[in-house]
N, CA, C and O atoms as a Tripos MOL2 file, in Angstrom:
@<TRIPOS>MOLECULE
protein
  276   275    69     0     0
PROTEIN
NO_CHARGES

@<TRIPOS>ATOM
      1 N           0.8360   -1.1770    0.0000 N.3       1 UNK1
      2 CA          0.0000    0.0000    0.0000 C.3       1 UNK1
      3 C           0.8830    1.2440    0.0000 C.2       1 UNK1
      4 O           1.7500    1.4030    0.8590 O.2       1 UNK1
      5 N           0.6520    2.1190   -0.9690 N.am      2 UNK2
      6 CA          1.3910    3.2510   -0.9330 C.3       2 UNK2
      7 C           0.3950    4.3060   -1.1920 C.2       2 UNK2
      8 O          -0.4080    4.2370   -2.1230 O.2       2 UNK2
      9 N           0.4740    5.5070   -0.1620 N.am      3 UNK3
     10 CA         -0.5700    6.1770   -0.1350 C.3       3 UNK3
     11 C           0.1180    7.5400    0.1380 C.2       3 UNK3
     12 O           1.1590    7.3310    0.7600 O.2       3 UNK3
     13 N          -0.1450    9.2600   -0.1730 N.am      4 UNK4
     14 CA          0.1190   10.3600   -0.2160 C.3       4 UNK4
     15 C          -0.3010   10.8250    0.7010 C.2       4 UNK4
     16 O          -1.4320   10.4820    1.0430 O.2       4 UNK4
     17 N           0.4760   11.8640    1.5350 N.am      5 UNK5
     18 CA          0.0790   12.8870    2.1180 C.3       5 UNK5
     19 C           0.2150   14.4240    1.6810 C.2       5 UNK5
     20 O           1.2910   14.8760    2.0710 O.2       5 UNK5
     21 N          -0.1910   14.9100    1.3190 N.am      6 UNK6
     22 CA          0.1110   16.7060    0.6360 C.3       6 UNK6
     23 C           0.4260   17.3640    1.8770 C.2       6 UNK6
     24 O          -0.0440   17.1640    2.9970 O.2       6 UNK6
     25 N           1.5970   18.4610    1.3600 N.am      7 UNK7
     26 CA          1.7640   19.3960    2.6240 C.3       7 UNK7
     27 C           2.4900   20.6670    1.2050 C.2       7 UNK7
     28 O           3.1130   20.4780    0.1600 O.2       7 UNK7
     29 N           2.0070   21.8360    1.8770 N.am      8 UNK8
     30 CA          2.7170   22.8360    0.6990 C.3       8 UNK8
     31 C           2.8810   22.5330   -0.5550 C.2       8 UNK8
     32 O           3.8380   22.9050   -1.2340 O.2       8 UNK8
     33 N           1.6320   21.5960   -1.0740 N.am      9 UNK9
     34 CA          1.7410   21.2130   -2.8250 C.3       9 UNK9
     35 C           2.5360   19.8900   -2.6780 C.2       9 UNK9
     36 O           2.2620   19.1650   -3.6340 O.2       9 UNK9
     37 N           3.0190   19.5740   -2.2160 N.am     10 UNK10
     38 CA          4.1750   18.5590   -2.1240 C.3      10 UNK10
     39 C           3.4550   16.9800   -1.8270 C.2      10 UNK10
     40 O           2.6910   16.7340   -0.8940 O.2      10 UNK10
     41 N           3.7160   16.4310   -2.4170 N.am     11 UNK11
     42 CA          3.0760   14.7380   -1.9320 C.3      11 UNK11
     43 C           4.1670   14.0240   -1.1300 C.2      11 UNK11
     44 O           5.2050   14.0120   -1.7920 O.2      11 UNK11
     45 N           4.2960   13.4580   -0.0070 N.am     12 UNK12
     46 CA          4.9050   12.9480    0.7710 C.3      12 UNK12
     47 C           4.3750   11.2450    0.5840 C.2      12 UNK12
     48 O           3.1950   10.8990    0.5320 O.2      12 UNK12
     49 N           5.4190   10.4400    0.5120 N.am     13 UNK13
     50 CA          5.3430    8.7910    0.0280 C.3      13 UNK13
     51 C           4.9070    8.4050    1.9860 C.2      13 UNK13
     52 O           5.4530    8.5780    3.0760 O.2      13 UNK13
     53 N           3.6310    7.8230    1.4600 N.am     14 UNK14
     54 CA          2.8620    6.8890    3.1550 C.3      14 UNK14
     55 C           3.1300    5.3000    2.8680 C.2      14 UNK14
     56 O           2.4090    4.5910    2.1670 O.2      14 UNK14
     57 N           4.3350    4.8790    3.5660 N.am     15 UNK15
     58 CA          3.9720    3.6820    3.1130 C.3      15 UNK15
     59 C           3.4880    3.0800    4.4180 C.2      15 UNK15
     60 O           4.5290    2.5510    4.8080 O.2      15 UNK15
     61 N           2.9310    2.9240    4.9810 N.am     16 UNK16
     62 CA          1.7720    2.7340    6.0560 C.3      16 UNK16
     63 C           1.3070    3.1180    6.3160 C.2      16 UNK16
     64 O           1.7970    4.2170    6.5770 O.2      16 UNK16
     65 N          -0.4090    3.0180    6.7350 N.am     17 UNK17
     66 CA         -1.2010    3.8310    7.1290 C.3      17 UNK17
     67 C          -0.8850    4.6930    8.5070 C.2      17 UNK17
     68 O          -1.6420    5.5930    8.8700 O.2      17 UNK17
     69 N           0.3200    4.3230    9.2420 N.am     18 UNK18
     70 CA          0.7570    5.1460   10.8120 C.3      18 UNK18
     71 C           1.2050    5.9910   10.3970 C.2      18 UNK18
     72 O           1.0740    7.0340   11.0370 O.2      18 UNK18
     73 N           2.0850    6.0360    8.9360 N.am     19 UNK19
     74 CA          2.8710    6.8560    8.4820 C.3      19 UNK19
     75 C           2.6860    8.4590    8.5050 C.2      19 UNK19
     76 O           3.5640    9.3080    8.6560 O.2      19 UNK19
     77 N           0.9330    8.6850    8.2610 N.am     20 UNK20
     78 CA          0.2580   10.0340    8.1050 C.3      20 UNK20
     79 C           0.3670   10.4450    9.7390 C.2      20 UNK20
     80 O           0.4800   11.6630    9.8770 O.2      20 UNK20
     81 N           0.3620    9.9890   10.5030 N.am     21 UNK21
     82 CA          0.0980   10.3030   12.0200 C.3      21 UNK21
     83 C           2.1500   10.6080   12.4580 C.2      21 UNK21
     84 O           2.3760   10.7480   13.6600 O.2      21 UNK21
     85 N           2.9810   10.6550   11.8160 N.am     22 UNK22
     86 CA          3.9380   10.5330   12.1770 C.3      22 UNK22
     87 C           4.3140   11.8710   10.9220 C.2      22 UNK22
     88 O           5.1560   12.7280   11.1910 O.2      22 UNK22
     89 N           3.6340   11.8700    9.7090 N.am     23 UNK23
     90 CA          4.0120   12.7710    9.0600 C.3      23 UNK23
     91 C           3.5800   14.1810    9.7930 C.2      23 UNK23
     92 O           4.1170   15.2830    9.6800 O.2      23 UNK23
     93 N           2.3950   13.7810   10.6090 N.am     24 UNK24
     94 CA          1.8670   15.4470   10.7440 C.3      24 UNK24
     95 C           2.5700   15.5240   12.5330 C.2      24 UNK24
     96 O           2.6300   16.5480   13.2140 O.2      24 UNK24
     97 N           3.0430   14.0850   12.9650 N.am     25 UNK25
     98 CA          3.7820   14.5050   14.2430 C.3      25 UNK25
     99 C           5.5230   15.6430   13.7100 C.2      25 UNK25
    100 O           6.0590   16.5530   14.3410 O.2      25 UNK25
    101 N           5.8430   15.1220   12.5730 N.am     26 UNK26
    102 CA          7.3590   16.1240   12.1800 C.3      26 UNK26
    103 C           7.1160   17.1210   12.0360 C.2      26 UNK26
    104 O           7.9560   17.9020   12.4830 O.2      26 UNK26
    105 N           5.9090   17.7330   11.3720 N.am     27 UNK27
    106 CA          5.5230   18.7630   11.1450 C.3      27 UNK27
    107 C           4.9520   19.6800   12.2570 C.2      27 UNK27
    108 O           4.8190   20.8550   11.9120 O.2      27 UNK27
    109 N           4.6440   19.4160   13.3300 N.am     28 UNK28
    110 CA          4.3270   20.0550   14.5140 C.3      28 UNK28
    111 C           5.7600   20.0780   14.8270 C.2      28 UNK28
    112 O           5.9440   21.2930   14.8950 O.2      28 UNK28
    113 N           6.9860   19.4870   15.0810 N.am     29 UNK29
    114 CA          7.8810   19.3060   15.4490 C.3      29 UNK29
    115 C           9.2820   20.4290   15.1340 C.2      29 UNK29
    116 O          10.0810   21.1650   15.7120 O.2      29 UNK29
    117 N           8.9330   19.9900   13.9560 N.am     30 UNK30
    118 CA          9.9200   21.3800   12.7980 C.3      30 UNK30
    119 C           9.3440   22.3970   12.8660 C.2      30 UNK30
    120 O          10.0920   23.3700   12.9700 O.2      30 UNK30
    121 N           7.9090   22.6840   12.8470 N.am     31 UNK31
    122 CA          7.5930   24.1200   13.3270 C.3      31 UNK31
    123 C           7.8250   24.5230   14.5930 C.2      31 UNK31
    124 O           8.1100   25.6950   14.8410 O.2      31 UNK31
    125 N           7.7440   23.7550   15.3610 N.am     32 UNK32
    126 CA          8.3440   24.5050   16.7920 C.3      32 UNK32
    127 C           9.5100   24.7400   16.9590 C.2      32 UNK32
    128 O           9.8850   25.7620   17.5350 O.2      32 UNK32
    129 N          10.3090   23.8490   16.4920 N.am     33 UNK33
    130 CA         12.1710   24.5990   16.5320 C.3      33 UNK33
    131 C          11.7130   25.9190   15.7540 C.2      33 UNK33
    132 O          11.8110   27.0620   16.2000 O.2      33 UNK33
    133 N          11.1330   25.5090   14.3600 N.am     34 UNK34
    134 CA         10.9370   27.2130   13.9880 C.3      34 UNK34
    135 C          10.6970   28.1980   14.7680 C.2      34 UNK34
    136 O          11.4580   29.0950   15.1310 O.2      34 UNK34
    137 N           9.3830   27.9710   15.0740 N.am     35 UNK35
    138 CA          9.0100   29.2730   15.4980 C.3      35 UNK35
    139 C           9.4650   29.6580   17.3930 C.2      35 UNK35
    140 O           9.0210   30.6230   18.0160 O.2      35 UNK35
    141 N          10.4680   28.5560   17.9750 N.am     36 UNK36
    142 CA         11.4170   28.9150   19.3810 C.3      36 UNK36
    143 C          12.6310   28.8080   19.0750 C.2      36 UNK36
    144 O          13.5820   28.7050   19.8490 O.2      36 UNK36
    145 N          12.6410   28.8420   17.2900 N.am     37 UNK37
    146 CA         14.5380   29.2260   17.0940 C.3      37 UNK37
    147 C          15.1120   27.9790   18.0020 C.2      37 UNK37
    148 O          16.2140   28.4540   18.2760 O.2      37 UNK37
    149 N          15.0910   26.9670   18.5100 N.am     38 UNK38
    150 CA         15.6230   25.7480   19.3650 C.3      38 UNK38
    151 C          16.0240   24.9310   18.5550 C.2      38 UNK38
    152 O          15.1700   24.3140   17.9180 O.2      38 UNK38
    153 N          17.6060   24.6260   18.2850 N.am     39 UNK39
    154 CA         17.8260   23.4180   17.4020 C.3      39 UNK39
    155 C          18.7430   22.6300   18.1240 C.2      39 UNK39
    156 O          19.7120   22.0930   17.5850 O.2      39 UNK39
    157 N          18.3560   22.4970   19.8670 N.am     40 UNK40
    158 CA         19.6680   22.1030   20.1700 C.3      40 UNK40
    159 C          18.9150   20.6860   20.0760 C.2      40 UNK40
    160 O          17.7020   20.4830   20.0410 O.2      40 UNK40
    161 N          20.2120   19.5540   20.0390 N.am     41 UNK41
    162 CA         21.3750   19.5930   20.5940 C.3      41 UNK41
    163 C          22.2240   20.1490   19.7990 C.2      41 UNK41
    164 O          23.3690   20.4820   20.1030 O.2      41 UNK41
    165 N          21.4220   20.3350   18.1980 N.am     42 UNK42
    166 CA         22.6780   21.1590   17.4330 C.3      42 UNK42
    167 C          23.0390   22.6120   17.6390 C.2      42 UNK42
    168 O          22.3590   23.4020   18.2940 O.2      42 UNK42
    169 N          24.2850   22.9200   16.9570 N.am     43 UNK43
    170 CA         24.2180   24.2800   17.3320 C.3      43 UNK43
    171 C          23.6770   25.2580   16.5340 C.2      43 UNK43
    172 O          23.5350   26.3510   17.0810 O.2      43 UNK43
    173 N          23.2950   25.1450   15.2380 N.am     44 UNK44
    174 CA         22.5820   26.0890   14.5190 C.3      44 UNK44
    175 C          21.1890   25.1550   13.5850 C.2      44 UNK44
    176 O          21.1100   23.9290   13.5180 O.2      44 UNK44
    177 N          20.3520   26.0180   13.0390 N.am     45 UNK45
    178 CA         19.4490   25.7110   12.5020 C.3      45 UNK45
    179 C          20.1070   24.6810   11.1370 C.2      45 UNK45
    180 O          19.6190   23.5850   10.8610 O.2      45 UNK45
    181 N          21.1190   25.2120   10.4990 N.am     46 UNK46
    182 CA         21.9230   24.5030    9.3920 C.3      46 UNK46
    183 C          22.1410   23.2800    9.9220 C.2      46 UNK46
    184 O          21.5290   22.4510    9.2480 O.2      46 UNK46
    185 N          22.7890   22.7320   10.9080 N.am     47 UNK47
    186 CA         23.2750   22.0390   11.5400 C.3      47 UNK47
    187 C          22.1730   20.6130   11.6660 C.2      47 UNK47
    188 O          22.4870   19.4530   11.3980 O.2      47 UNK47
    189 N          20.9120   21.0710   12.1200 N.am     48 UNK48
    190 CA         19.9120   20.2690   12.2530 C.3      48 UNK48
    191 C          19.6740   19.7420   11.0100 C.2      48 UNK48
    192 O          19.8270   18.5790   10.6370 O.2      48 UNK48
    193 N          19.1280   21.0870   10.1540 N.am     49 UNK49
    194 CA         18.5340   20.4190    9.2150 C.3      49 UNK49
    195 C          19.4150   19.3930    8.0730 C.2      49 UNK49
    196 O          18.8240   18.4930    7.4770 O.2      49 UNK49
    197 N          20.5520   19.6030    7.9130 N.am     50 UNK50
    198 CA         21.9070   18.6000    7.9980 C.3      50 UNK50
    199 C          21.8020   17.1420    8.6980 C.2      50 UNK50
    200 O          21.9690   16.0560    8.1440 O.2      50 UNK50
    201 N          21.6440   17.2660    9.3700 N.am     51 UNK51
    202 CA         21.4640   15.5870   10.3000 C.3      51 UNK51
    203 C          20.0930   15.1920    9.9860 C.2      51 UNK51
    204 O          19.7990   14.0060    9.8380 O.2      51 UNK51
    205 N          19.2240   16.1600    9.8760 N.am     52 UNK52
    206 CA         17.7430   15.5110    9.9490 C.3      52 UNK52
    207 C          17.9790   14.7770    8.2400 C.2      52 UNK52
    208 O          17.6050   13.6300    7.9950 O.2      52 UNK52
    209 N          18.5340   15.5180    7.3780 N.am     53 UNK53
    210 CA         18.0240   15.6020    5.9060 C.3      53 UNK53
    211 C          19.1150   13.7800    5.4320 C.2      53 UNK53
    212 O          18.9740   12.8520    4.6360 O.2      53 UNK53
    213 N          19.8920   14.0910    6.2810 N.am     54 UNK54
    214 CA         20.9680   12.5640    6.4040 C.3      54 UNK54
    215 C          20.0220   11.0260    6.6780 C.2      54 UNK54
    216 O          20.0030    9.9230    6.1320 O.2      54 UNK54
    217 N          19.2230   11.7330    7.9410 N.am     55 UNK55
    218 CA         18.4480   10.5270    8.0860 C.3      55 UNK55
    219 C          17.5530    9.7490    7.4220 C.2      55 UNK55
    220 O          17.4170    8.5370    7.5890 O.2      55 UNK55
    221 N          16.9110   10.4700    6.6310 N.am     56 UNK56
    222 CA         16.1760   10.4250    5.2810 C.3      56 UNK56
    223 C          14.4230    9.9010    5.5430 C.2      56 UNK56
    224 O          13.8310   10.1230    6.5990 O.2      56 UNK56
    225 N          13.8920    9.2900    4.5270 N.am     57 UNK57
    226 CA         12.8580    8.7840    5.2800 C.3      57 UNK57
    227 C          11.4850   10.2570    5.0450 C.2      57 UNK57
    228 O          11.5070   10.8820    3.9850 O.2      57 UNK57
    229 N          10.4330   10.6140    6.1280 N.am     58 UNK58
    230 CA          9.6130   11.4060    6.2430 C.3      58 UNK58
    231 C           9.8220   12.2020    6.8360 C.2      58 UNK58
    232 O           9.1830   13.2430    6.6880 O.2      58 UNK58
    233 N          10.7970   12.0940    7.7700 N.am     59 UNK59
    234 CA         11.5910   13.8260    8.0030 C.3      59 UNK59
    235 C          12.2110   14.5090    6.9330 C.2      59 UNK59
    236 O          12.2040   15.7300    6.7820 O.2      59 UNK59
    237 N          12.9020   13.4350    5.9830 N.am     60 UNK60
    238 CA         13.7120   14.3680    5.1210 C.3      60 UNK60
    239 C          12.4190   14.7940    3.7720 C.2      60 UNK60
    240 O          12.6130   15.2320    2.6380 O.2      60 UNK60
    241 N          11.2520   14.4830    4.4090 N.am     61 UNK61
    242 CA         10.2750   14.7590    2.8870 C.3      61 UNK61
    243 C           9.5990   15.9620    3.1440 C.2      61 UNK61
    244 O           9.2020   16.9130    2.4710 O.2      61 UNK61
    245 N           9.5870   15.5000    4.7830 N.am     62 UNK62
    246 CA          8.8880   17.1740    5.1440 C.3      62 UNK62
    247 C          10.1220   18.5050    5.0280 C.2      62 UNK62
    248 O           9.9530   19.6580    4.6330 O.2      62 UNK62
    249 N          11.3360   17.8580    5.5170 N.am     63 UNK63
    250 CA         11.8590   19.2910    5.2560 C.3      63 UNK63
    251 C          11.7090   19.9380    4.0020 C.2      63 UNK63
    252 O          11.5460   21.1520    3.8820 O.2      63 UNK63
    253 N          11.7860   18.8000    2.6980 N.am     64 UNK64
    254 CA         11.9380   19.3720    1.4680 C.3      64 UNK64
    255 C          10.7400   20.0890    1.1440 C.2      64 UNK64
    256 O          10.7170   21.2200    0.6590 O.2      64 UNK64
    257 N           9.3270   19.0850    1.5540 N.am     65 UNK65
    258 CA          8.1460   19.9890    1.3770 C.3      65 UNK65
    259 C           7.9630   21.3030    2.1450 C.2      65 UNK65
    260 O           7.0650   22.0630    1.7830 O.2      65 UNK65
    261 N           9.0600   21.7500    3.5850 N.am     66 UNK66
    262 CA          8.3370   23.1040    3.6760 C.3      66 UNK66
    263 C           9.2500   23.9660    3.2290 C.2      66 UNK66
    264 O           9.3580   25.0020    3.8850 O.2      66 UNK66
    265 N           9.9420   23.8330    2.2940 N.am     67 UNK67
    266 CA         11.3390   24.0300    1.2380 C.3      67 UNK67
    267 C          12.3920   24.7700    2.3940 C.2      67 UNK67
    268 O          12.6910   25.9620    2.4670 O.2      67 UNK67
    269 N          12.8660   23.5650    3.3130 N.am     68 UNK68
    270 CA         13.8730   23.5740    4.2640 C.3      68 UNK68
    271 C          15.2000   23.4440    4.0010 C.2      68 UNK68
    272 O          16.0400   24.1630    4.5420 O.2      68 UNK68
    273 N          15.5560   22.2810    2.9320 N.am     69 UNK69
    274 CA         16.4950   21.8710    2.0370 C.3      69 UNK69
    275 C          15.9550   22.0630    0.6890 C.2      69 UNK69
    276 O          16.6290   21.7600   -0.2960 O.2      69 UNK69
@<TRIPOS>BOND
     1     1     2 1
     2     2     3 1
     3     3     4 2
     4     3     5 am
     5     5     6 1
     6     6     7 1
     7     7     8 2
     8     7     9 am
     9     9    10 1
    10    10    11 1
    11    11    12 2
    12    11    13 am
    13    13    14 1
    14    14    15 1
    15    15    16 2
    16    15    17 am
    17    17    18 1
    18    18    19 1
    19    19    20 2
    20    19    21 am
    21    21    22 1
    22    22    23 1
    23    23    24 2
    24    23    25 am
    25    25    26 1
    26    26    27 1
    27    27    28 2
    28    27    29 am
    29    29    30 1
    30    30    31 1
    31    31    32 2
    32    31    33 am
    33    33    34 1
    34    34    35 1
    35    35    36 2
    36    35    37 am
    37    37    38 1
    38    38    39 1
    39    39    40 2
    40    39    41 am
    41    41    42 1
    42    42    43 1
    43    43    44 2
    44    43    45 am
    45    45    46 1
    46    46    47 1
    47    47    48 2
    48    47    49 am
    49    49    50 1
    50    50    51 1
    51    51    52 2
    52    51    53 am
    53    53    54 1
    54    54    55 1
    55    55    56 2
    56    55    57 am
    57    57    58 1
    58    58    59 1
    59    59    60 2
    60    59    61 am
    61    61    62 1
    62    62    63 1
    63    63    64 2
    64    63    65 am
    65    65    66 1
    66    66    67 1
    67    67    68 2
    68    67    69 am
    69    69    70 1
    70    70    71 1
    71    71    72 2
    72    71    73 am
    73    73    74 1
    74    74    75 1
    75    75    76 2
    76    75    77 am
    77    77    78 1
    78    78    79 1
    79    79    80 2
    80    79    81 am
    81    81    82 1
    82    82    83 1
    83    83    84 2
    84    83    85 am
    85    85    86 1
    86    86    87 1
    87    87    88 2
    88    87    89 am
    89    89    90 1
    90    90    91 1
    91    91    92 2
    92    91    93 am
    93    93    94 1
    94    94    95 1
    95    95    96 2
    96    95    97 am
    97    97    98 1
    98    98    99 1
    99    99   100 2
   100    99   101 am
   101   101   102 1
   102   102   103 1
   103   103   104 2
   104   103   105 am
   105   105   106 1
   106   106   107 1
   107   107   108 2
   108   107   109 am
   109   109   110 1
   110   110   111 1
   111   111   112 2
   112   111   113 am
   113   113   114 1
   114   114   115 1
   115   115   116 2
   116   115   117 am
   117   117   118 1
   118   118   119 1
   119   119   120 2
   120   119   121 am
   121   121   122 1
   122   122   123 1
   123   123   124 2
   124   123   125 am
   125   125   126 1
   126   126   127 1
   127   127   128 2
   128   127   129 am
   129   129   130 1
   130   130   131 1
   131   131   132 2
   132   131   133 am
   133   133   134 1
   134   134   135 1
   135   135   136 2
   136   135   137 am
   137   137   138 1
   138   138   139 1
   139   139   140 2
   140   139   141 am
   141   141   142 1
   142   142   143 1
   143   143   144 2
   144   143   145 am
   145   145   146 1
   146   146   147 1
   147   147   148 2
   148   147   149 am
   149   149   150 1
   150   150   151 1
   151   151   152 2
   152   151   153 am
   153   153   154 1
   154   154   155 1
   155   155   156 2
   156   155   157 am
   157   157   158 1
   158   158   159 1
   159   159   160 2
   160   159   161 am
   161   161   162 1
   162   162   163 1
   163   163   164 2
   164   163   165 am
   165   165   166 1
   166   166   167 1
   167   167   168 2
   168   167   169 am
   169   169   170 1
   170   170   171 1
   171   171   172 2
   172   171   173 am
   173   173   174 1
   174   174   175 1
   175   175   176 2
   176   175   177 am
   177   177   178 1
   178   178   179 1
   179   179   180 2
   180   179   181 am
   181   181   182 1
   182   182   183 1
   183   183   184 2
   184   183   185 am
   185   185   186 1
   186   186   187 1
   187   187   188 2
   188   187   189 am
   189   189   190 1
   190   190   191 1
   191   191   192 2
   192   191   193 am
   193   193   194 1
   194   194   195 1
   195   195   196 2
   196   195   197 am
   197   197   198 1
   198   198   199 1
   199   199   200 2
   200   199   201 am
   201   201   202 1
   202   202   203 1
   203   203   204 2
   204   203   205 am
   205   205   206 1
   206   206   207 1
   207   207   208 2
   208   207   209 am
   209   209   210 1
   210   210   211 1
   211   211   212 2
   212   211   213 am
   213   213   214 1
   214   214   215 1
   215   215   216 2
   216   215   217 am
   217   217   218 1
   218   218   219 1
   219   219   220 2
   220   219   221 am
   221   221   222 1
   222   222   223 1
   223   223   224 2
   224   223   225 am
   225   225   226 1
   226   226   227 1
   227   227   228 2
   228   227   229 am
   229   229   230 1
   230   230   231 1
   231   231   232 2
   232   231   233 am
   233   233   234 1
   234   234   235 1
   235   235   236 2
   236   235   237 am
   237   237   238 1
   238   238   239 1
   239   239   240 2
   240   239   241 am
   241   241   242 1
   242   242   243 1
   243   243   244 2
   244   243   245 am
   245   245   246 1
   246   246   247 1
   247   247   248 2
   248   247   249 am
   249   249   250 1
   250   250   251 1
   251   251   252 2
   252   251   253 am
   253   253   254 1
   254   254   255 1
   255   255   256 2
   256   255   257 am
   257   257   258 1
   258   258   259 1
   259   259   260 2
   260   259   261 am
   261   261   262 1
   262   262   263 1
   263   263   264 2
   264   263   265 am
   265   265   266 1
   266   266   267 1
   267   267   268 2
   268   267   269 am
   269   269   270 1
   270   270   271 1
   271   271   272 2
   272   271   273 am
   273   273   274 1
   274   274   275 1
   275   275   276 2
@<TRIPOS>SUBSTRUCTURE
     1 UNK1         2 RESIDUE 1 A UNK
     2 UNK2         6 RESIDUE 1 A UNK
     3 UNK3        10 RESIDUE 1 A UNK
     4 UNK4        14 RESIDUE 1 A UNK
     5 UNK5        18 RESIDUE 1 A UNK
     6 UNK6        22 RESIDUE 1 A UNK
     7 UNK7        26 RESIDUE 1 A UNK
     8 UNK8        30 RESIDUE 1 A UNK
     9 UNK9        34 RESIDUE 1 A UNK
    10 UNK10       38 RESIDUE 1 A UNK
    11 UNK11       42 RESIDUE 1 A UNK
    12 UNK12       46 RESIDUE 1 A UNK
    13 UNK13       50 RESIDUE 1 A UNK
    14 UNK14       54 RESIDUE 1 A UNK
    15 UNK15       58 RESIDUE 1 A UNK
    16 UNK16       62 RESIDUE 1 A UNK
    17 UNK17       66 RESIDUE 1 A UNK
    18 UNK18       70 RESIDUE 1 A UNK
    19 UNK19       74 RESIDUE 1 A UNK
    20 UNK20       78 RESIDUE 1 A UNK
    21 UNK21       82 RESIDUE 1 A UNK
    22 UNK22       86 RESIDUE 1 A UNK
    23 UNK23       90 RESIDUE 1 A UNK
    24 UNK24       94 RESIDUE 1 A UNK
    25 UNK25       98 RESIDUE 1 A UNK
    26 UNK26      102 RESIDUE 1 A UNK
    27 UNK27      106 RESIDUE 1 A UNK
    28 UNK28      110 RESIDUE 1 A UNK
    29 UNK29      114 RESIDUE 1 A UNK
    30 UNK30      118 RESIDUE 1 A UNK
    31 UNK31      122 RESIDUE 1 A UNK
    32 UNK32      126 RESIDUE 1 A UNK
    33 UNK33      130 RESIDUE 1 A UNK
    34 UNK34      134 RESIDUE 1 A UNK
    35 UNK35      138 RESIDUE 1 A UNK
    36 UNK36      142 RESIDUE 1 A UNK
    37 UNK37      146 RESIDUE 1 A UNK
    38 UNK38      150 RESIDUE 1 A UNK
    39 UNK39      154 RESIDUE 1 A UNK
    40 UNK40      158 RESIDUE 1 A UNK
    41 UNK41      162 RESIDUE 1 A UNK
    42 UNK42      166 RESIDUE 1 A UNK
    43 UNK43      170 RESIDUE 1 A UNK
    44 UNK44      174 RESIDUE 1 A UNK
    45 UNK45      178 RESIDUE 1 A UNK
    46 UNK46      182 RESIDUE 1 A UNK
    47 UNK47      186 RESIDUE 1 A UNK
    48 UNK48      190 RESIDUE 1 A UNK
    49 UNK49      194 RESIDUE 1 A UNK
    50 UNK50      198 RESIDUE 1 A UNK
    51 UNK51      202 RESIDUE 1 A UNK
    52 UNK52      206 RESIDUE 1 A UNK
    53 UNK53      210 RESIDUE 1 A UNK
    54 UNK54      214 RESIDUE 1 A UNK
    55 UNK55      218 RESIDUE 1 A UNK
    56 UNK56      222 RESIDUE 1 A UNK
    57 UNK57      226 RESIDUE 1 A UNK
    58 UNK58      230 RESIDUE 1 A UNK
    59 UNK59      234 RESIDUE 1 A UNK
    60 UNK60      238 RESIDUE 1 A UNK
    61 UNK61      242 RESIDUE 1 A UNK
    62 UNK62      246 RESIDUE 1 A UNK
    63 UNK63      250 RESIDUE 1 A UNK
    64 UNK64      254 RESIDUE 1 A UNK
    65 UNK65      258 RESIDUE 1 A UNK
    66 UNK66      262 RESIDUE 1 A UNK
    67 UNK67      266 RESIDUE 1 A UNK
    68 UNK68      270 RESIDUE 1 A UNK
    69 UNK69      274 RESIDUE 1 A UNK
C-alpha cells in the first residue's frame, strides 16, 4: 500500500497507514524549533537540518516539502 500525504503542494510517500500520524507529528515538530529558534542539541538551525536531511525517510520529505532543504 502506498498512499500520499500533501503538505505545501508537495506529496509525501505513506507507506503505512501510521505513516500520516507521524508525518503530521514532524511537522508540529519542525515548526516549533521554527518558530522557538531551538535546534539544540545542534548548534545552529543549518546544523539540524543537515542531520535531519541525512536521516532520510519522512523527516527528510517534510523538510523538502516546507522548502527547508
Amino acid at each position: 500500500m502506498t498512499d500520499y500525504f500533501e503538505l505545501n503542494g508537495r506529496q509525501i510517500i505513506l507507506k503505512a497507514s501510521s505513516d500520516r500520524v507521524v508525518v503530521e507529528r514532524v511537522v508540529r515538530h519542525i515548526q516549533r524549533r521554527i518558530d522557538e529558534d531551538d535546534w539544540r542539541p545542534y548548534r545552529s538551525q543549518a546544523d539540524a537540518l543537515r542531520a535531519w536531511t541525512r536521516l532520510g525517510g519522512i523527516r527528510a520529505q517534510v523538510l523538502e516539502a516546507l522548502n527547508l532543504v
